[in-house]
Structures are given as C-alpha cells and as structure tokens.
Backbone as CSV, one residue per row, in Angstrom:
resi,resn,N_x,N_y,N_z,CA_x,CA_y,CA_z,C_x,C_y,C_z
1,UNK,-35.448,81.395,-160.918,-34.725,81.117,-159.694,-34.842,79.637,-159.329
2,UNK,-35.910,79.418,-159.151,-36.380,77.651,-159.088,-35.794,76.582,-159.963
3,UNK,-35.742,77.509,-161.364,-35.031,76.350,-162.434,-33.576,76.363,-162.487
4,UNK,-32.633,77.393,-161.879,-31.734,77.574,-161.691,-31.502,76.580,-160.290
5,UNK,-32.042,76.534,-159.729,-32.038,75.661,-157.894,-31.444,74.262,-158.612
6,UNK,-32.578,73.988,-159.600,-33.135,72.384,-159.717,-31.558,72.196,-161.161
7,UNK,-31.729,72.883,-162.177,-29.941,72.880,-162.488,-29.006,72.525,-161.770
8,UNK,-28.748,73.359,-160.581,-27.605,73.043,-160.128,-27.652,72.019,-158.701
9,UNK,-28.862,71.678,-158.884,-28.696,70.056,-158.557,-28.809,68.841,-159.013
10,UNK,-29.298,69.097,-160.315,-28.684,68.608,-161.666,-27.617,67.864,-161.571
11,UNK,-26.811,69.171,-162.045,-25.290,69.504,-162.138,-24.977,68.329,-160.694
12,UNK,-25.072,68.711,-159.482,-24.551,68.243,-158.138,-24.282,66.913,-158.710
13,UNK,-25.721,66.511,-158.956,-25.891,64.819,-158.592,-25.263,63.906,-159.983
14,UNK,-25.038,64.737,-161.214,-24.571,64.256,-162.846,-22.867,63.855,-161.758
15,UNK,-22.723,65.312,-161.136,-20.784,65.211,-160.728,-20.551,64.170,-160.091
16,UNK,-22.005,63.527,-158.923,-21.942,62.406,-157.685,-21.797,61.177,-158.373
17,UNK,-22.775,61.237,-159.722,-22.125,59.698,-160.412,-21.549,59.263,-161.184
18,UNK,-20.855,60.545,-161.765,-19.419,60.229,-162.733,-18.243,60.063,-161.530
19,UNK,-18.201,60.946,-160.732,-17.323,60.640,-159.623,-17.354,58.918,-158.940
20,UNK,-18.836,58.733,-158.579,-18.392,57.602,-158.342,-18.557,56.399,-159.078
21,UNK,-18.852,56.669,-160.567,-18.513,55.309,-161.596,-17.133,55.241,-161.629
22,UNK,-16.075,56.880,-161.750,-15.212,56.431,-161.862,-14.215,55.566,-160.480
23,UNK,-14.684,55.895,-159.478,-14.318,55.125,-158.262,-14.299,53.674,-158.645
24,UNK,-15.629,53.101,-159.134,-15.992,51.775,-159.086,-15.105,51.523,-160.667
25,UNK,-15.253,52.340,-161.863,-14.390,51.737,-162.637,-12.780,51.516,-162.139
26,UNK,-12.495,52.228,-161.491,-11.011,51.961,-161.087,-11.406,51.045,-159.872
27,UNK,-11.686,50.429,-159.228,-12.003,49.576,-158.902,-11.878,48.102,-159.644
28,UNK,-13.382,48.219,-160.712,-13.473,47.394,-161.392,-11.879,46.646,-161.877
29,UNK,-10.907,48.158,-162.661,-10.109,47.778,-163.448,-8.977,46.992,-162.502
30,UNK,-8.772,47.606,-161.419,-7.885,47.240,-160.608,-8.395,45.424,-160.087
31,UNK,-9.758,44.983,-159.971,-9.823,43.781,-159.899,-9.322,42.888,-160.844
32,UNK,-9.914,43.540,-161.949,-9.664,42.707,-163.271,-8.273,42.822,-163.490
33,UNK,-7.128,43.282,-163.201,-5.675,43.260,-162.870,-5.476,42.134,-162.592
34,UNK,-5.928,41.839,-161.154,-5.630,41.193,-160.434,-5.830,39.904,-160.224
35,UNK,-7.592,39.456,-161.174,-7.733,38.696,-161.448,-7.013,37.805,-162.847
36,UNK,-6.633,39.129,-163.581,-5.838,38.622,-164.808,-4.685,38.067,-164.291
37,UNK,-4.219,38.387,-163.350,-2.821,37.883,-162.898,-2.731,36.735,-162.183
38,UNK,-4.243,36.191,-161.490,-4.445,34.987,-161.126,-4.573,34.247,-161.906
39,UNK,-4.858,34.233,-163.348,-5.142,32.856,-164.219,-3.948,33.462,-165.473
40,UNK,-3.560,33.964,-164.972,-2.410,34.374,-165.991,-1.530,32.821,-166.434
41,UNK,-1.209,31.641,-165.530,-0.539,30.349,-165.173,-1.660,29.716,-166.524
42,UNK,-3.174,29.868,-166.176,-4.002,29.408,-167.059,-3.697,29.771,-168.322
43,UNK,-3.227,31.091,-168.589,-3.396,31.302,-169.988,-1.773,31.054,-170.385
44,UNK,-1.330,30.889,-169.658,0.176,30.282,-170.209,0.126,28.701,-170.547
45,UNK,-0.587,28.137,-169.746,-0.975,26.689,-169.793,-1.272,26.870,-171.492
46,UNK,-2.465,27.334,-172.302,-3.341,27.091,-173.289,-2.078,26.856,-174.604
47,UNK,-0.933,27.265,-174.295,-0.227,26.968,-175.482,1.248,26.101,-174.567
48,UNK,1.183,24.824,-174.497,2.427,24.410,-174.042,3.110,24.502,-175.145
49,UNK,4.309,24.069,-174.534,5.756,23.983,-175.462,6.051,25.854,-175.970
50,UNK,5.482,26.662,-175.743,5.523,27.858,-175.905,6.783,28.456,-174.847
51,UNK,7.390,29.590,-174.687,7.516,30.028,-173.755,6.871,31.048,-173.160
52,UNK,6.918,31.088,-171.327,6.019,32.060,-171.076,6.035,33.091,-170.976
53,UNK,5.037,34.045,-171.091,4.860,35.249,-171.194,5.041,36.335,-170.218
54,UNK,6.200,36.469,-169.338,6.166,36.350,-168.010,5.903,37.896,-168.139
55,UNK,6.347,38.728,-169.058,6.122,40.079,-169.539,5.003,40.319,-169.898
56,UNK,3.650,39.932,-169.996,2.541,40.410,-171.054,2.061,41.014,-169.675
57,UNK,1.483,41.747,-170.358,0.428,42.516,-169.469,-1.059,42.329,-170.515
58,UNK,-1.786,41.756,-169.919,-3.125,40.735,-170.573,-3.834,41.991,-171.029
59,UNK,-4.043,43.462,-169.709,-4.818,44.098,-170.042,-4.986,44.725,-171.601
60,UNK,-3.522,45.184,-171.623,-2.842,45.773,-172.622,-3.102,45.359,-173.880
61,UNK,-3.205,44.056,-173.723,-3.479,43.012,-175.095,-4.743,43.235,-175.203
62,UNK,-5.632,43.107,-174.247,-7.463,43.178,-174.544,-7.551,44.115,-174.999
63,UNK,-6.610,45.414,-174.470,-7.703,46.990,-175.211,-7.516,47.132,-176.600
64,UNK,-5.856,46.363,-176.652,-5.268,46.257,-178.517,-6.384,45.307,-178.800
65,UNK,-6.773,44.033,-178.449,-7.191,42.996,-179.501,-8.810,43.249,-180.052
66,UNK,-9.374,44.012,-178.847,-10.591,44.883,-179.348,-10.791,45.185,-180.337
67,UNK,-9.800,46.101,-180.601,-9.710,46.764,-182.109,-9.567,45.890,-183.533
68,UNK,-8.396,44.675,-183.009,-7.963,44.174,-184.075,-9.342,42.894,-184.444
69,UNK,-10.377,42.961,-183.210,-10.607,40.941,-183.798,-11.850,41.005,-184.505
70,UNK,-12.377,42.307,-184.282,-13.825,41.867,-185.198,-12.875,42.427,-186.725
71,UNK,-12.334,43.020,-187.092,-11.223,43.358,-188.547,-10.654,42.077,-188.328
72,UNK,-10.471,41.747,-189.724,-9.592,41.291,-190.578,-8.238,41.843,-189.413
73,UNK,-7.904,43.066,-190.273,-6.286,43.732,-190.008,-6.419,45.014,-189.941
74,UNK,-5.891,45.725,-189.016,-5.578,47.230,-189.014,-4.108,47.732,-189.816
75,UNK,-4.239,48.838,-190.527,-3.148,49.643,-190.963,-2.039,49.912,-189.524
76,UNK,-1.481,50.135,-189.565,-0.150,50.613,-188.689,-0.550,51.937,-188.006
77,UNK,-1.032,52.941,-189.443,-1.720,54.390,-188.778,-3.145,54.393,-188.444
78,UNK,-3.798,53.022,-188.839,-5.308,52.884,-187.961,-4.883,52.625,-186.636
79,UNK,-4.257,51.674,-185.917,-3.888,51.058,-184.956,-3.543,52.489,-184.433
80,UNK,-2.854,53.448,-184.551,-2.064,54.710,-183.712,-3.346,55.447,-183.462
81,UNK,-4.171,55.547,-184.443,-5.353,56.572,-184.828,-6.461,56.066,-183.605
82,UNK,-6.613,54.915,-183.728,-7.463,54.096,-182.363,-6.723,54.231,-181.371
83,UNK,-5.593,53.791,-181.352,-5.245,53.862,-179.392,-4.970,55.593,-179.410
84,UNK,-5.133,56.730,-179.889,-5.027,57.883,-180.190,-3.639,58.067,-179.457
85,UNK,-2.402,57.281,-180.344,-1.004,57.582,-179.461,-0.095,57.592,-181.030
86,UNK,1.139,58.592,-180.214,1.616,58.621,-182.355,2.199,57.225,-182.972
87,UNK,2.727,57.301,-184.244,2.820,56.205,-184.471,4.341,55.460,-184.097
88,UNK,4.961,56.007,-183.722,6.519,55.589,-182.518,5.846,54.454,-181.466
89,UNK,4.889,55.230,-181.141,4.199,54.634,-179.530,3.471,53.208,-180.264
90,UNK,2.680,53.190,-181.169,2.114,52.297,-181.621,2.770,50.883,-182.017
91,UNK,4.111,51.513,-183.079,5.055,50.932,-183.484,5.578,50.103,-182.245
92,UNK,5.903,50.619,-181.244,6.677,49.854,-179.945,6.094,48.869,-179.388
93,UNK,4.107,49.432,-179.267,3.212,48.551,-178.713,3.195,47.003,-179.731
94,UNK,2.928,47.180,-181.170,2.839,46.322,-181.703,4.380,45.582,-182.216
95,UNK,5.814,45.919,-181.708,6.762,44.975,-181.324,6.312,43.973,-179.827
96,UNK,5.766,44.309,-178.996,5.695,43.698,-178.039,4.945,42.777,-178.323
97,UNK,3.512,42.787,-179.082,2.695,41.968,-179.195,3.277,41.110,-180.100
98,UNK,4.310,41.468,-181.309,4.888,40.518,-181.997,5.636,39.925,-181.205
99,UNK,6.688,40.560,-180.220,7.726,39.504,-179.515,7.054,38.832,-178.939
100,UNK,5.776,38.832,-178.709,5.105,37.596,-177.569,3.441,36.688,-178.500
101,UNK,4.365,37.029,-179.671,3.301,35.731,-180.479,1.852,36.439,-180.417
102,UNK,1.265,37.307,-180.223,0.200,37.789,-180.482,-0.494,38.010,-181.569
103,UNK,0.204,38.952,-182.675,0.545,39.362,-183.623,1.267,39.974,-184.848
104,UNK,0.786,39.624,-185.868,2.044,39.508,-186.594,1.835,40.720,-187.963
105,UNK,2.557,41.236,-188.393,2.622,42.350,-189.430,2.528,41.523,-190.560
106,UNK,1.702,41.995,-191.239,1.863,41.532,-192.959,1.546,42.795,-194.261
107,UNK,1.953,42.494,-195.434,2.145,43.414,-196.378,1.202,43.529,-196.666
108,UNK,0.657,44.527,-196.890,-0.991,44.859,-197.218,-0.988,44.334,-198.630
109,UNK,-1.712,43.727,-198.926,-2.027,43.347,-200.797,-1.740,43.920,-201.197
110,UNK,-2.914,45.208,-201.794,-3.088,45.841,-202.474,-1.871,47.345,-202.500
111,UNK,-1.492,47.196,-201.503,-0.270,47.698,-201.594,1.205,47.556,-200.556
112,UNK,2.147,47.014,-201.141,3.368,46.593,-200.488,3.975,47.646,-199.444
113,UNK,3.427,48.755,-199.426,4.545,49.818,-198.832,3.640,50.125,-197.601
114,UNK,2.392,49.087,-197.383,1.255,49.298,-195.995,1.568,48.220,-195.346
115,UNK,1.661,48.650,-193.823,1.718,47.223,-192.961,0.746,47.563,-192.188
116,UNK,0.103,45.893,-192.419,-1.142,45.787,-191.665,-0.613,44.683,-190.227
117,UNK,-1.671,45.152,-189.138,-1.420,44.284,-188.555,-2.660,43.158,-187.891
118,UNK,-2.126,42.053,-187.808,-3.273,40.977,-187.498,-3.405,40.500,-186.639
119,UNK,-4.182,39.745,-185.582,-3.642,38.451,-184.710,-3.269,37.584,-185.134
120,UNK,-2.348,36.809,-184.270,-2.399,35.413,-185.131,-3.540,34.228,-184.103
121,UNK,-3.504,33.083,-184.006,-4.072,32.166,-183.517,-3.968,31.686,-182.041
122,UNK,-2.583,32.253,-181.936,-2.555,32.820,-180.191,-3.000,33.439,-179.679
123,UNK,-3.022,34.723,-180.550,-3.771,36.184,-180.424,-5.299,36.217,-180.298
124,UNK,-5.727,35.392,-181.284,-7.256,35.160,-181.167,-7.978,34.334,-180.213
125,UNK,-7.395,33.381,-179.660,-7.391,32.149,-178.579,-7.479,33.667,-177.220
126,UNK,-6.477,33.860,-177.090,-5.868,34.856,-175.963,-6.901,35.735,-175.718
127,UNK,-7.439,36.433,-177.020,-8.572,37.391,-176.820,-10.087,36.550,-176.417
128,UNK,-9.956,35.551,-177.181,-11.372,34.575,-176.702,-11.375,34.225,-175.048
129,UNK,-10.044,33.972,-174.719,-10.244,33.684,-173.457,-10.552,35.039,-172.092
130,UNK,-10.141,36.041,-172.836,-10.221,37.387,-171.849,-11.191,37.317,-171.802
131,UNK,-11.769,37.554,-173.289,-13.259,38.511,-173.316,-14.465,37.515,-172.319
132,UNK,-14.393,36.157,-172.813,-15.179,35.373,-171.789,-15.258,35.894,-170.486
133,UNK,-13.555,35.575,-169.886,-13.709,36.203,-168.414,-14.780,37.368,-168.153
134,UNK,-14.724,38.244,-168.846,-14.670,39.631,-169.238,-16.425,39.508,-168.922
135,UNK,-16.902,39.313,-169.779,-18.638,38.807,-170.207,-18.590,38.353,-168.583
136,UNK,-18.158,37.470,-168.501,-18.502,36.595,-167.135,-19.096,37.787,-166.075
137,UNK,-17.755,37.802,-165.764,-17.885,38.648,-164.943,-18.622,40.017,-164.406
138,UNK,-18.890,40.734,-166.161,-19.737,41.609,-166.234,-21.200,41.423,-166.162
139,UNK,-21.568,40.133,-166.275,-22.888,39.834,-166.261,-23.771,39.064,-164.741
140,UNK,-22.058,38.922,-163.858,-22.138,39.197,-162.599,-22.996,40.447,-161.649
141,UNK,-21.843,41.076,-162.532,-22.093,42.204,-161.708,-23.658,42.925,-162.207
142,UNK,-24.107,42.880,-163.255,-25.525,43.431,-163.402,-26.077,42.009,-163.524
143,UNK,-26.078,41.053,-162.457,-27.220,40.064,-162.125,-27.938,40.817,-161.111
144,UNK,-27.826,41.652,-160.440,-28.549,42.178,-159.524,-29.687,43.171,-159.896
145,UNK,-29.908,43.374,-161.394,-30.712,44.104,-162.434,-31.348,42.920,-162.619
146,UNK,-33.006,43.559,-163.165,-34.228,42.637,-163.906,-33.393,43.196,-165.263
147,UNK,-34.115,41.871,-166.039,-34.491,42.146,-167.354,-34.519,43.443,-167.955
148,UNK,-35.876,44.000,-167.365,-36.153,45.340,-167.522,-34.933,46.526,-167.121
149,UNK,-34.415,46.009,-166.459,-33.474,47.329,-165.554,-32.304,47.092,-166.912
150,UNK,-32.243,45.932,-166.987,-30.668,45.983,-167.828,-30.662,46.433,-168.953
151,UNK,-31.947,46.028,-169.722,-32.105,46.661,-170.904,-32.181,48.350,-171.027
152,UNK,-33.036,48.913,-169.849,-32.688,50.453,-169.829,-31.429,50.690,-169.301
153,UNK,-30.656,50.199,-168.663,-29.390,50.378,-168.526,-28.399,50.780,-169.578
154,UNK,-28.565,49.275,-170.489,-27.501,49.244,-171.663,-28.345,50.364,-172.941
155,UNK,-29.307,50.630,-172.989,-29.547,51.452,-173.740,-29.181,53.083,-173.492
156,UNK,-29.643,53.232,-172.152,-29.016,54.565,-171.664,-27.230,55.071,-172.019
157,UNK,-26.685,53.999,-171.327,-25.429,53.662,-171.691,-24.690,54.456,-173.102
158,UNK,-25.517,52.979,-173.827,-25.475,53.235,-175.291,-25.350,55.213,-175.401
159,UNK,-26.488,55.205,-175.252,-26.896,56.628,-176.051,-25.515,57.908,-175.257
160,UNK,-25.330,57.179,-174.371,-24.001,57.908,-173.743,-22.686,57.972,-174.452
161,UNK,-22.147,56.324,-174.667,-20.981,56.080,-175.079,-21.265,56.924,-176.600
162,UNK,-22.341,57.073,-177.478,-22.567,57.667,-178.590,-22.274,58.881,-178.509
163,UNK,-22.378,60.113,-177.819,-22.522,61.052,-177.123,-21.166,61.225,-176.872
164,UNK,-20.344,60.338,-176.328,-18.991,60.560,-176.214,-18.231,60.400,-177.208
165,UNK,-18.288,59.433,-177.837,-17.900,59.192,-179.467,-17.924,60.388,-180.523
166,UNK,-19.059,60.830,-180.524,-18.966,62.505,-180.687,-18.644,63.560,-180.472
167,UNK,-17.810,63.512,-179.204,-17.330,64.842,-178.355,-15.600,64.502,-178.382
168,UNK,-15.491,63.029,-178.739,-14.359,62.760,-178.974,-13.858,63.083,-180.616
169,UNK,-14.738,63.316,-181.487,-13.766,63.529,-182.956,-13.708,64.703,-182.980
C-alpha cells in the first residue's frame, strides 16, 4: 500500500517535470525564433553580394545541418530516415536548402544512381554561426549550475536522451 502511495507520486512529480520542461522548451524554442530573427540582417550580412534569404527559416536549417555537418554527406533516404518524414517531404526540404545556397546534391562515387547531399560553404559558415549562438546561449542558461550540478545534469540527461533513442527504433 505504502509502495503503491510513493509510485504514484513518483508518477505525479516524473508528469510535473516533463510537463514543465516542455513549457520551458517551447519557451526556449519560441525565444530562439525570435532571436534568430533578430540577427537574421547579421547572417545575411556574412555573405554580401549574395541575395537575401528573406525565406529561410534558420531554425529549419539548424535541425537539417545537425545531421549533415559532423558527415561528410547524407544519402537522400538517410536524410528522410533522420528527419523521420517520407522521402517527397525530404526531397522538397532539401530543394529549399538548395534554392537558398545551403546545400548542394552530388553523385555519390561509388555509385551514380545515389544522391548524396552536402553543405556547401555557406551552409557550413551558416551552421557555425547558429550553433555558436546556440552554445552561447545554452551555457547561459545553466550558468546558474556549479560545476558539479552540470556535470550530473548532462550526464543524467545523457542517460535519458539514450533511453529515448531506444524507445524510438
């Protein structure tokens, strides 16, 4: 009866802070919108003589360039397989990033009938400059953690996002 009590307050308090991470992540994301849209002028600046990007949506590009920048190049059906959307949807995403100089399709070597896709040097610039923000900002927000706190933080974390990674295949 007792261990059943202490379960389902467990349970209570697991629901109180997924509920409200996700508050603060939508939060979070909704700043980082907003802040992307304030230096958005900045990141149009980094390539003059270009035209601007008056269409990009920055976020959109970070969650793609994630995938693409520590690789070389993704396949066409890796790229669909990661953003877990079919490959129509993928296909459309990665016209946009080509119409706006991001990245560019090339013939896979080893075989002609694979398209891989890459950043190009805009693309990689573009992602260098997010992710900074990105770091920045995140290391803002857990300045209010010791040493000690952050490291059990990001390890806890860790062993989470692992945990989900698993419940996701």
């Amino acid at each position: 009866m007792q261990e059943d009590i202490e379960h389902e307050l467990c349970d209570r308090e697991i629901t109180a802070v997924v509920h409200g991470f996700m508050q603060v992540w939508n939060k979070f994301e909704a700043t980082l919108s907003k802040e992307l849209t304030q230096i958005q002028e900045r990141l149009h600046g980094m390539y003059p003589g270009r035209e601007s990007h008056q269409d990009a949506n920055y976020e959109l590009f970070y969650r793609v360039s994630n995938n693409i920048y520590f690789k070389d190049s993704v396949t066409m059906s890796e790229f669909s397989r990661i953003l877990m959307v079919p490959l129509s949807t993928a296909t459309r995403i990665v016209d946009w990033l080509v119409d706006n100089g991001f990245v560019e399709r090339l013939p896979d070597p080893e075989d002609r009938r694979i398209v891989r896709v890459t950043l190009t040097n805009v693309g990689r610039e573009l992602h260098q400059t997010i992710d900074s923000y990105v770091r920045q900002r995140i290391q803002q927000i857990l300045s209010c953690l010791t040493n000690e706190e952050r490291a059990t933080l990001l390890a806890l974390v860790g062993k989470v996002v692992s945990a989900l990674k698993e419940v996701a295949r």
